[in-house]
C-alpha angles and dihedrals in degrees: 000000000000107000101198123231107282104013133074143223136207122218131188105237114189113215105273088026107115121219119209129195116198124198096216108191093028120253103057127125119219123205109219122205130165134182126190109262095239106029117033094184083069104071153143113313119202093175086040088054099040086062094035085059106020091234136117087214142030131271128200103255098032118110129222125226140200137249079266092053097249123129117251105172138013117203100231104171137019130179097174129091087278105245112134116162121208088176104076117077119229110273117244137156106294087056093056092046087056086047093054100261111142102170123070111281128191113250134182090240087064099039091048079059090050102045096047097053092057080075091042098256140133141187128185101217135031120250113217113256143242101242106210120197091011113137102209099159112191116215122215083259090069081247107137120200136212118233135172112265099266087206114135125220103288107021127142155171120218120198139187133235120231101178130027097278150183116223130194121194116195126190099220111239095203106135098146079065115055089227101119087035114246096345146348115284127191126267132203135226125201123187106219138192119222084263099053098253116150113242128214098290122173112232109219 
């Protein structure tokens, strides 16, 4: 499934099913959300995981968990430089308006709402993401900084599921912020079996 630059897709992952984004052209950042299949107010919980690992990032082998403590997803490959953020809120359009932005301007947290009601869902608020391929580096300040995605052409991070779940990508549309370098590029999301067999996955 190709998720175009700037917009996002949604996509059903089984438990033991693995789910792969791929930053196609290098230097794209993806926001990462997942629900559980049966249940959306159960989702994806940065501030959950960084107390369930002790840790500010993500590491291959760590699980995430939900807003009810069970895990969701385990990062179980990753082929990038490594840098996910699970600090940085999706952007949306109160973000660009503080930015300058007058116009309407494309966000993760719309189109997490987009993406979700192609399967018929809904949720009334928007979970922080997981950031892949953000480089948000904290200095020993607190001071974080905002770098461009360091990703190559290629890379990617695979996860497992460990419920039956729903999962957005969204190809971050920041371009006021050089995160994603000089402008937003497309990603790709593969849904996967343990053995690496590709399941039955729409192309956009």
């Amino acid at each position: 499934m190709t998720v175009p630059a700037r917009e996002g897709r949604a996509v059903r992952v089984a438990a033991g099913q693995w789910v792969r984004v791929v930053d196609l052209e290098g230097g794209q950042v993806g926001d990462v959300f997942a629900f559980g299949a049966g249940d959306v107010t159960e989702h994806l919980s940065a501030s959950h995981t960084r107390s369930h690992t002790s840790r500010l990032f993500p590491a291959v082998g760590e699980q995430f968990v939900t807003n009810s403590r069970r895990p969701i997803l385990t990062l179980v490959s990753d082929t990038s430089p490594g840098w996910h953020d699970m600090l940085i809120a999706a952007c949306d359009p109160a973000r660009y308006a503080a930015l300058g932005v007058r116009e309407a301007h494309a966000s993760c947290a719309e189109n997490l709402r987009r993406s979700l009601a192609t399967l018929g869902l809904a949720v009334a608020v928007t979970p922080q993401p997981v950031n892949v391929f953000m480089r948000i580096p904290v200095r020993e300040s607190g001071e974080l900084r905002w770098l461009p995605a360091a990703g190559r052409p290629g890379d990617a991070i695979t996860f497992e599921a460990a419920m039956d779940c729903v999962v957005v990508v969204s190809a971050c549309p920041q371009d006021l912020v050089e995160i994603n370098g000089n402008s937003p590029t497309s990603l790709a999301v593969d849904v996967l079996s343990g053995r690496h067999e590709i399941q039955g996955v729409r192309t956009a």
